[in-house]
DRENDO-1510 file (C-alpha; in Angstrom, 1 decimal, always signed):
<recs>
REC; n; res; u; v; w
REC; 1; UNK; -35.7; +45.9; -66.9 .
REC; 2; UNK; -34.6; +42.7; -68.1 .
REC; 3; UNK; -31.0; +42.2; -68.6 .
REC; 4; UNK; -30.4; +38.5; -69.8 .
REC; 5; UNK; -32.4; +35.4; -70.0 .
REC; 6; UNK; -31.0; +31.5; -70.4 .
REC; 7; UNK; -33.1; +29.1; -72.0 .
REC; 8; UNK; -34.3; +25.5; -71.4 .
REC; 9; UNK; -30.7; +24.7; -73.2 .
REC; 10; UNK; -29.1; +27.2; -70.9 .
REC; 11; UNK; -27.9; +29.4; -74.0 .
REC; 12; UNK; -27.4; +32.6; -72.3 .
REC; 13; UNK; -29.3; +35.8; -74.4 .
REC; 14; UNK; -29.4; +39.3; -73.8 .
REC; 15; UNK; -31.7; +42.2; -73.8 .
REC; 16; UNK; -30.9; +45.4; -75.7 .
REC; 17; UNK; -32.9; +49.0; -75.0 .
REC; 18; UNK; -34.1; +52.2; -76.4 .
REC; 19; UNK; -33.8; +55.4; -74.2 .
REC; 20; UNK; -37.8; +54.2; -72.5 .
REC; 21; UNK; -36.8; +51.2; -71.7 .
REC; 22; UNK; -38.3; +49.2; -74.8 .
REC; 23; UNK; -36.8; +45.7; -75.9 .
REC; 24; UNK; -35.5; +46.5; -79.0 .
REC; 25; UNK; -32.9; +43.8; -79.3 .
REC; 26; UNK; -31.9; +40.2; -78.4 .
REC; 27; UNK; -28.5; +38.9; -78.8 .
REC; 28; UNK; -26.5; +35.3; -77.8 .
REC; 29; UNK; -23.4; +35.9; -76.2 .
REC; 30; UNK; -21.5; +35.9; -79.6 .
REC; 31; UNK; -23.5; +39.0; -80.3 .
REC; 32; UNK; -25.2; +37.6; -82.8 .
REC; 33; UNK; -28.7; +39.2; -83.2 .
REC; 34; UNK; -31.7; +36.5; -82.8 .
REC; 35; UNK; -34.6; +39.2; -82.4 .
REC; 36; UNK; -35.6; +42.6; -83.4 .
REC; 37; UNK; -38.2; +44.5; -81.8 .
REC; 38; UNK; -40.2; +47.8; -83.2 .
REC; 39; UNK; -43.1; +50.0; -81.7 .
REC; 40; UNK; -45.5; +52.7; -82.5 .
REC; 41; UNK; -45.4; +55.9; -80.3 .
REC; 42; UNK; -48.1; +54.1; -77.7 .
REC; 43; UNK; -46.5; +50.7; -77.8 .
REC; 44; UNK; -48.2; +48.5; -80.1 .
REC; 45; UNK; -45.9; +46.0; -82.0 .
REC; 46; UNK; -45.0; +47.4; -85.8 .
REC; 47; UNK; -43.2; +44.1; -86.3 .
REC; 48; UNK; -40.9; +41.0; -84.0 .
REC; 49; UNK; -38.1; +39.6; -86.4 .
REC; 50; UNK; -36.2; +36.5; -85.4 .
REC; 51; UNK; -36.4; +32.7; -84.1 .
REC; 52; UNK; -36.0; +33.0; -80.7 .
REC; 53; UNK; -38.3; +32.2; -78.0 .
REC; 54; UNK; -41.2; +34.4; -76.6 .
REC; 55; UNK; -40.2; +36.8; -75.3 .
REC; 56; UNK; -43.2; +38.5; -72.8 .
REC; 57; UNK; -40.5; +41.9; -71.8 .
REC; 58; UNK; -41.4; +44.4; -74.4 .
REC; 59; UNK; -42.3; +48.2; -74.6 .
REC; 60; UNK; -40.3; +50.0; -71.6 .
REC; 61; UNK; -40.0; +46.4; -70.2 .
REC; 62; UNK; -43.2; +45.7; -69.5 .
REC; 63; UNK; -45.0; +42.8; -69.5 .
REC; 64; UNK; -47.0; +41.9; -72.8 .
REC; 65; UNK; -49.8; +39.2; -71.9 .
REC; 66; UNK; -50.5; +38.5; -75.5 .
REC; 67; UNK; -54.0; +37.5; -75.0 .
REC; 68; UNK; -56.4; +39.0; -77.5 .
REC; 69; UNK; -56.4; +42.0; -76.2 .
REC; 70; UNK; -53.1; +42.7; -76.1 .
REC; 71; UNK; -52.0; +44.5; -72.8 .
REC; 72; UNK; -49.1; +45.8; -71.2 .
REC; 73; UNK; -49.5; +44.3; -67.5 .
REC; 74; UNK; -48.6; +47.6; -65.6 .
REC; 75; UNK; -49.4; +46.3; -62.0 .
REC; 76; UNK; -51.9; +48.2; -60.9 .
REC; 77; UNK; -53.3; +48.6; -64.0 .
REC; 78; UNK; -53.5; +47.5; -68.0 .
REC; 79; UNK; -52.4; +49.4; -70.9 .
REC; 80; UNK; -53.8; +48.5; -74.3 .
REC; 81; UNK; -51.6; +50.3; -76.6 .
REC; 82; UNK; -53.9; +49.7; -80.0 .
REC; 83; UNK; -56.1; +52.2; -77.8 .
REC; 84; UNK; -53.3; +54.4; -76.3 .
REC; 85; UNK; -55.1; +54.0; -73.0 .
REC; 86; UNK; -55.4; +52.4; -69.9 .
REC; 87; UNK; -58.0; +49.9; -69.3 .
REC; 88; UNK; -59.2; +50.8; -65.8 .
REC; 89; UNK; -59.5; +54.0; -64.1 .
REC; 90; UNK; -56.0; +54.4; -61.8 .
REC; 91; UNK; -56.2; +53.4; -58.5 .
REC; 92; UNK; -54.8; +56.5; -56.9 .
REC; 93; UNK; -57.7; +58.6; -58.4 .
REC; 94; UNK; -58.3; +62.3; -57.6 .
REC; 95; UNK; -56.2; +61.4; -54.6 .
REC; 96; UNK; -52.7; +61.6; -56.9 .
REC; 97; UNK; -50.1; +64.4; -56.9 .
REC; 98; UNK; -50.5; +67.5; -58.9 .
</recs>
């Protein structure tokens, strides 16, 4: 989970969290707010308010490609949340716990 992030000005901006992890939040260190983040129950964006820079740490801190289709990068795997699913079959297979 990202914490804080500087710039390429070296302005110093941190991450705020829902209870999953989610980015909900970005403020400067005055505690000014610069983004607002909201999500559906599978992920998928409902809205990103504010000027500041791309941020690619989203819901429960994963990493959102933002390429057309619009995946969560989960490392073994991608998670499409306009589906609700995953994209590939996981890698563990039939071999996972209970």
């Amino acid at each position: 989970m990202l914490l804080a992030r500087l710039d390429s000005t070296g302005r110093k901006f941190y991450y705020h969290h829902d209870a999953l992890g989610s980015t909900i939040g970005i403020s400067d260190s005055n505690y000014a707010v610069y983004k607002s983040y909201l999500y559906d129950e599978f992920g998928d964006s409902l809205g990103a308010w504010g000027p500041t820079p791309y941020n690619t740490y989203r819901y429960t801190g994963q990493e959102y490609d933002g390429k057309p289709a619009y995946a969560y990068n989960l490392r073994a795997r991608e998670y499409y949340p306009k589906l609700g699913r995953f994209g590939q079959n996981d890698p563990i297979g039939d071999k996972g716990g209970s």
